[in-house]
C-alpha positions in Angstrom: 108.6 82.5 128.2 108.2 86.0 126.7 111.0 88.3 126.9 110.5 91.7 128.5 108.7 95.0 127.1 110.9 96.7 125.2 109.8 99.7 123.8 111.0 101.1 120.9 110.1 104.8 121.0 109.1 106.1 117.1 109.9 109.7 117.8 108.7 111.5 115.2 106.3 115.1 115.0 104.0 114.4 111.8 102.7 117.8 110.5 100.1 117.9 107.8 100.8 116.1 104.6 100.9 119.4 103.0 103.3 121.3 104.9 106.2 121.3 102.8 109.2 121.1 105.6 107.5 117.6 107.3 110.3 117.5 109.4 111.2 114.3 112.1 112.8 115.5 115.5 115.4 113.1 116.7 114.9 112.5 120.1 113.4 109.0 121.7 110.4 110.0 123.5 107.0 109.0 122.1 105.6 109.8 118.6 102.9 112.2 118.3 101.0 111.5 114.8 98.1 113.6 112.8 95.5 110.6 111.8 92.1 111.1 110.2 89.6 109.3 111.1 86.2 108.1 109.4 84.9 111.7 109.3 87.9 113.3 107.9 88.7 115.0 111.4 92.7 115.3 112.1 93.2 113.4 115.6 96.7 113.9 117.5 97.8 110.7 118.1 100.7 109.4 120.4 102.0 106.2 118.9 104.8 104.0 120.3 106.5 100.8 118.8 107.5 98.0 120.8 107.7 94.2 120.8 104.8 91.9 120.3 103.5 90.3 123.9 100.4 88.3 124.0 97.7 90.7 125.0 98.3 91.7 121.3 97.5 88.5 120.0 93.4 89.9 118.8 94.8 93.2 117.1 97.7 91.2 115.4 95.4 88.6 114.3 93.3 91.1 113.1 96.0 93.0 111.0 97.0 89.7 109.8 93.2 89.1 108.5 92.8 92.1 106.3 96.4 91.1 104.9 95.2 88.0 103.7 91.6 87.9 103.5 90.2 84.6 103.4 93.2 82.3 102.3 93.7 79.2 104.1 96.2 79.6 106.4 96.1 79.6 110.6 96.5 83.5 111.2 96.2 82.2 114.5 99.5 79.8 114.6 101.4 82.8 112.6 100.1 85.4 115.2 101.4 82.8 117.9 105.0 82.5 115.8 105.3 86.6 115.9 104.8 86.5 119.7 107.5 83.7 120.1 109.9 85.5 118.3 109.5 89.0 119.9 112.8 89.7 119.9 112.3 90.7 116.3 109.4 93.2 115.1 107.1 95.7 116.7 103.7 96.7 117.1 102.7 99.4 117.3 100.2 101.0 120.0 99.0 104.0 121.4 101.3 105.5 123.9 100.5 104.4 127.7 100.6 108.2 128.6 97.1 108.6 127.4 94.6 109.5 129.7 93.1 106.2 130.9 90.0 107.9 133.0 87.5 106.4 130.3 87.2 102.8 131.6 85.0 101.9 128.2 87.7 103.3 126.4 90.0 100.5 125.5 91.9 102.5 122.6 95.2 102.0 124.6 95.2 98.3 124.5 94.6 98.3 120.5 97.2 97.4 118.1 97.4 99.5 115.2 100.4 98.3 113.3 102.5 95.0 113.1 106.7 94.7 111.3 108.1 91.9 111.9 109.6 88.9 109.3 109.2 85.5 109.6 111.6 82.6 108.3 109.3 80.4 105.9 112.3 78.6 104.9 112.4 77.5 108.8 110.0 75.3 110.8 108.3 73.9 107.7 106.8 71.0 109.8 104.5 74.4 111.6 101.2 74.5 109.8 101.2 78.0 109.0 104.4 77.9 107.4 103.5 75.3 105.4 100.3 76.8 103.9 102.4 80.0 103.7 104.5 78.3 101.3 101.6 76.4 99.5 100.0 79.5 98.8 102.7 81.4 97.7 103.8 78.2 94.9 99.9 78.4 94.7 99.5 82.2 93.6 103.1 82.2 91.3 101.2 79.1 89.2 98.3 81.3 88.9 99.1 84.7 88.0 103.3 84.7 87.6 105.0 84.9 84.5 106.7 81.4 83.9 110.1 83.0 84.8 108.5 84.8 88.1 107.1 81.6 88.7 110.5 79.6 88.4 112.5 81.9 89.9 109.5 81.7 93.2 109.7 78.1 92.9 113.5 78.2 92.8 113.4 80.4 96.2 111.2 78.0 98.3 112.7 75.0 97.5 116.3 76.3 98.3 116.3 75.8 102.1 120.2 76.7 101.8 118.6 80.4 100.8 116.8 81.2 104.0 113.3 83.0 102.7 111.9 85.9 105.1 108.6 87.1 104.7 108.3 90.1 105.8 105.1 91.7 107.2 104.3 95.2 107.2 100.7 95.9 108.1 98.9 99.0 109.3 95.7 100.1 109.4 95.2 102.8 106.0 94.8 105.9 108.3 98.1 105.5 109.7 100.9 107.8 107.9 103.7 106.4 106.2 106.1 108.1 108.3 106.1 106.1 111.0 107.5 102.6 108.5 111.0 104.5 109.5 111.8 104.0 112.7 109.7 100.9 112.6 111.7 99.5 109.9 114.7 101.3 111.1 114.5 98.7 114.4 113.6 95.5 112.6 116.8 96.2 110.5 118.7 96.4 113.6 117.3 93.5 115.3 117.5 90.8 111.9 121.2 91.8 112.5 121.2 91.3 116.0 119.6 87.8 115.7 121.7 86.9 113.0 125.2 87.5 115.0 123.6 85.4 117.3 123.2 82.5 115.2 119.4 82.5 115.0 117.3 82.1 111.7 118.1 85.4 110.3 120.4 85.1 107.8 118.2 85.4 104.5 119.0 85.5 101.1 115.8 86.9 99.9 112.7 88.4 101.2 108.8 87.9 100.0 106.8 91.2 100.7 102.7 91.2 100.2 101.6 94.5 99.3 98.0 96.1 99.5 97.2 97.8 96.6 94.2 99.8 94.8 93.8 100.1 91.1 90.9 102.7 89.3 88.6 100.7 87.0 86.3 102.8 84.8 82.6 101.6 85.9 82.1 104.1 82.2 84.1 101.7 79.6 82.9 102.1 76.3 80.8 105.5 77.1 82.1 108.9 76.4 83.4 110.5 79.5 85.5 113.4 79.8 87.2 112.2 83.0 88.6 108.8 81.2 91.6 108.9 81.5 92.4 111.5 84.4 93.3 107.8 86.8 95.8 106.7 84.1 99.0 107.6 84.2 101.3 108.3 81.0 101.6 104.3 79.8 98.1 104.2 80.0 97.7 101.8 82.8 95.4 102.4 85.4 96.6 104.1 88.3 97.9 102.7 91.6 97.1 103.7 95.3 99.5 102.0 97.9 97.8 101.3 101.3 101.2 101.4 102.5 103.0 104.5 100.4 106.5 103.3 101.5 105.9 99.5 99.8 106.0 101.6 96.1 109.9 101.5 96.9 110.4 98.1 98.3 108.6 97.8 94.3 110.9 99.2 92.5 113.7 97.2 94.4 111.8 94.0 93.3 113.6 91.1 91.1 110.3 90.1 90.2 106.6 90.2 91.0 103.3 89.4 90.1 99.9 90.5 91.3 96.4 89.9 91.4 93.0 90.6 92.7 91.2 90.1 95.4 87.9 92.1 94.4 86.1 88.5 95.6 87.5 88.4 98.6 85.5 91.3 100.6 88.5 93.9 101.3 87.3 96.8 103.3 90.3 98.7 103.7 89.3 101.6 101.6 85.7 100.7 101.3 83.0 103.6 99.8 79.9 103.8 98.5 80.5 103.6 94.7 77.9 105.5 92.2 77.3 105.2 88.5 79.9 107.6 87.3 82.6 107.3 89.6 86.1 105.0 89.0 86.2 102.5 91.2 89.2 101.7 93.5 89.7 97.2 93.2 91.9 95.8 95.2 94.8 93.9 94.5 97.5 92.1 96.3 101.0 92.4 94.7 104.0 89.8 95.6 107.6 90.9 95.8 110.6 88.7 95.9 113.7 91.1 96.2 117.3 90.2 97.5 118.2 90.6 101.1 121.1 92.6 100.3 118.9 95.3 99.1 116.7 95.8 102.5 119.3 98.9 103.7 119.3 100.7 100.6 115.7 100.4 99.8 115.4 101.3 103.4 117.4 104.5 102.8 115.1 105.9 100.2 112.2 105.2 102.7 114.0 107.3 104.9 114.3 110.0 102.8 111.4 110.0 101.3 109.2 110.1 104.2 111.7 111.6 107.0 
């Protein structure tokens, strides 16, 4: 049986990206937010974070999706798992206080963001676990180092070190502010759980990561614009979907990435022409140590506080 709604108020005034003072008030009421939507208009936008309850089961399923594209796992059995455990994560959802006088207008029931973990050491005899960890000893094999791929290997098969994968998923309009208090709570509640006795307790976590890299449709032609989306090392230059998961990076013990140009990701679609550098998508896997969350936490916080 589901427990009760309970909100988790993000309370935080987003100004534009470039006002220098971006300032977060303190209180707990809900969290007003400047989006842009698909013509480039700012929208204010009041956003609150609480946990998962099954009328979110579409719009979870659906940030789950564009997570992981078309691997073979039942989104829908980990959607279910996410609602089970709803004492740990939030969505997050557009404030009930909206005007609700537009009945075609279903905006309000929309999920817009998902953080939660999920214990993939745990319940291994649950199908989606299962191909959780199959594809994760599936993508190590194929694009790890061997000592990423050891060290991966080494994770999984450890039940004694309890493996959390944790899930942070928004859609790309969404500014990276609002990771704080989300995070913020799912800290708080993994602690909670934990003292409790319940499945908490990891050693390590695995974090997917959305991210774009420029490829020069010009290679081989003379172009004054080369190297403009290269940074010093020469290596093609990264956009985060999720700005905050560039820290959670740095943190990492190890990682290894790959494409997923094949796989039909829309999340920054465009209309590419001849000349321009286009953006390919790429999924990144991070494996860092549980005892790093709060401080990698802690430069999210002040980085985007």
């Amino acid at each position: 049986m589901a427990a009760p709604v309970k909100k988790r108020e993000i309370q935080q005034k987003l100004r534009d990206d470039d006002d220098d003072e971006n300032r977060i008030s303190s209180s707990s009421e809900d969290e007003e937010y400047e989006v842009t939507d698909e013509q480039g208009m700012e929208l204010q936008v009041d956003f609150e974070g609480r946990n998962p309850q099954d009328p979110d089961y579409h719009g979870i399923k659906t940030l789950l999706q564009q997570l992981f594209l078309k691997a073979h796992i039942d989104l829908g059995g980990l959607t279910d798992l996410i609602i089970s455990q709803n004492y740990v994560g939030s969505v997050v959802k557009q404030s009930e206080e909206v005007d609700e006088s537009d009945d075609d207008d279903n905006d309000i029931n929309d999920v817009f963001g998902i953080t939660t973990v999920i214990n993939i050491s745990d319940k291994q005899n649950v199908l989606c676990i299962q191909q959780l960890r199959d594809l994760l000893k599936q993508l190590a094999d194929e694009h790890a180092t061997d000592a990423t791929n050891t060290m991966i290997k080494n994770v999984l098969e450890n039940d004694a070190a309890q493996l959390g994968l944790l899930i942070n998923e928004r859609f790309v309009n969404i500014p990276a502010k609002i990771s704080v208090p989300l995070l913020e709570s799912l800290i708080s509640e993994v602690k909670r759980a934990s003292s409790r006795n319940m499945p908490f307790n990891f050693s390590y976590y695995i974090l997917i990561c959305k991210l774009y890299k420029y490829e020069d449709r010009n290679i081989g032609k003379k172009t004054k614009n080369r190297k403009k989306k290269r940074n010093a090392a020469g290596e093609p230059s990264i956009l985060w979907s999720n700005p905050e998961e560039e820290i959670f990076a740095e943190e990492a013990t190890v990682y290894f990435e790959f494409s997923v140009e094949e796989e039909a990701d829309s999340g920054l679609s465009g209309t590419w022409t001849e000349t321009d550098d286009e953006m390919i998508p790429y999924r990144r896997v991070l494996l860092f140590d549980a005892c790093k969350l709060q401080s990698i936490f802690d430069k999210i916080r002040n980085q985007f506080s």
